[in-house]
N, C-alpha and C positions, 0 to 999 in steps of 0.2 A: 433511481430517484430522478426526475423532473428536474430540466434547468429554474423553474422558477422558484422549487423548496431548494437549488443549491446551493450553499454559502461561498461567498467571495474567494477564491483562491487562497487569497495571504490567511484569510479563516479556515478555513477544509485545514491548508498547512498544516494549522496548529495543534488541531486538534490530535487529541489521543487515540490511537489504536488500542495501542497492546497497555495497558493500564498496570500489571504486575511489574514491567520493565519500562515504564513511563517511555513508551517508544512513540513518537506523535506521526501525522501521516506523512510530513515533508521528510522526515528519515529515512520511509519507509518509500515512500516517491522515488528518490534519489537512486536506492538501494538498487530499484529495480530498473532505472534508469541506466543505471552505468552495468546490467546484465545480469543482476539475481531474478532471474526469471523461473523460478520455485520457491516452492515454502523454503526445503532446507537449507538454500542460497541466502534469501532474505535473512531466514533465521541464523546464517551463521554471520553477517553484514554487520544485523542490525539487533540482534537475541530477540525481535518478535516471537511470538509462540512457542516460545519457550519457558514461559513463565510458571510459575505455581498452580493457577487454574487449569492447569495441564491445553492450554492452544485455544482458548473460546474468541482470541483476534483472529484465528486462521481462517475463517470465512471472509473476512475483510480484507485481508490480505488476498486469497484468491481471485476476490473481487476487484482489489485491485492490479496483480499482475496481468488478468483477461482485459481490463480497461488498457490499462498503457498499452499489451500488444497488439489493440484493435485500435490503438492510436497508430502504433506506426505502421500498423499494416494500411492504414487507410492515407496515412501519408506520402507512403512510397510509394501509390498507385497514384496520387497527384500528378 
């Protein structure tokens, strides 16, 4: 997604991932933050993708654990 389709922080936050487990992305942020850096890390944190729909957040989630570690990969090269 384009910085200019992207919603403000405190919004993106809010927002829902995993919808069966009402898990929103700032849980999911965290999760991966303090070192669930896989699905079944995340999923054991935070019960993302583990819901009834049998995992249809787990693409998001993937999405976001390659986001955050091209964050800090790209931070520690600062």
């Amino acid at each position: 997604m384009d910085e200019e389709n992207e919603p403000h922080p405190a919004l993106r936050g809010l927002r829902t991932v995993c919808r069966c487990n009402n898990i929103k992305h700032k849980t999911i942020e965290r999760a991966i933050r303090d070192g669930a850096t896989t699905i079944p890390a995340v999923a054991a944190k935070t019960t993302a993708t583990t819901g009834l729909c049998g995992g249809t957040c787990t693409p998001v989630v993937m999405d976001m654990i390659e986001e955050i570690e091209d964050e800090n990969v790209e931070g520690s090269q600062a």
